[in-house]
C-alpha positions in Angstrom: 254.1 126.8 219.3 255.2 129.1 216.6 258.5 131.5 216.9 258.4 134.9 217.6 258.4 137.2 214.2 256.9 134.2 212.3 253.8 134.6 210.4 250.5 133.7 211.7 248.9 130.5 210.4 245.5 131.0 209.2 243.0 129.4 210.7 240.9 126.7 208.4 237.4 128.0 208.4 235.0 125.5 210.1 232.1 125.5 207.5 232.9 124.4 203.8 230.8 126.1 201.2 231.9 123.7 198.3 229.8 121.0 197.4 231.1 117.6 196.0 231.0 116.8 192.7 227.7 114.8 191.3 229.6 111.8 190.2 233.2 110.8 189.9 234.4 111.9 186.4 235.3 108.4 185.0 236.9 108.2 181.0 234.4 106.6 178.6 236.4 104.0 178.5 234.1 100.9 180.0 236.9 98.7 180.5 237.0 94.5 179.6 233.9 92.8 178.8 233.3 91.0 182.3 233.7 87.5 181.4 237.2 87.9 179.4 240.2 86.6 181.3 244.1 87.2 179.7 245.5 84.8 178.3 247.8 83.0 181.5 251.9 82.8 180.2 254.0 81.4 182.5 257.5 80.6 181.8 257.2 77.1 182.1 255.1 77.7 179.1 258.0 78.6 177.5 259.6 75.5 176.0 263.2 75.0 175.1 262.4 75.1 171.4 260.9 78.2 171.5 263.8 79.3 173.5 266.0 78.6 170.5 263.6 80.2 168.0 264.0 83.7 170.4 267.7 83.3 170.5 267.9 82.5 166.5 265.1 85.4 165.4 267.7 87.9 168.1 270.5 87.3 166.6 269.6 87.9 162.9 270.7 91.5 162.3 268.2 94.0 161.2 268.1 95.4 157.9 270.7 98.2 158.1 269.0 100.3 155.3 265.9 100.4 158.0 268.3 101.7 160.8 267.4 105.5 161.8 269.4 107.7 164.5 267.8 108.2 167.7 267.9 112.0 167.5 266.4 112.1 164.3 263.5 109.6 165.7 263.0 112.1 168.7 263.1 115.4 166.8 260.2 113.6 164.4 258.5 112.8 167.4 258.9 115.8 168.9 257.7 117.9 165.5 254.6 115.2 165.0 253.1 114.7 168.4 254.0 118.5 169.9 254.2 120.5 166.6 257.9 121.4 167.7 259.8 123.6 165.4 263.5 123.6 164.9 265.5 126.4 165.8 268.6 127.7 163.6 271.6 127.6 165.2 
């Protein structure tokens, strides 16, 4: 039922003039060999030791004189991958 003073619907034509595509447009990308299987991690893989090595290697502090500011990593980002320009303030 539609309401009075709304629009009509149109109706969907019954024959469709477009034909499908030949073949599915798939990337050139083939994919994994079929025989290779990831490597299987579980975390009972994960022994205590290694554990400790995780902890030790995350709680050495990075080299400060390597430390950049996020907005200054973006804006490169920005500038390299989109050709951004800054704009005066």
């Amino acid at each position: 039922m539609t309401s009075p003073g709304a629009p009509p619907v149109p109706s969907r034509p019954e024959v469709d003039d477009i034909p499908p595509p030949e073949a599915p447009d798939y990337p050139d990308d083939p994919g994994p060999e079929p025989d290779y299987e990831p490597p299987r991690i579980s975390p009972a893989d994960v022994t205590p030791e290694d554990e400790e090595e995780m902890f030790a290697e995350a709680a050495t502090p990075g080299d400060p004189s390597t430390r950049r500011e996020p907005e200054d990593v973006a804006i490169e980002l920005l500038q390299d991958i989109l050709g951004a320009k800054k704009i005066s303030e």
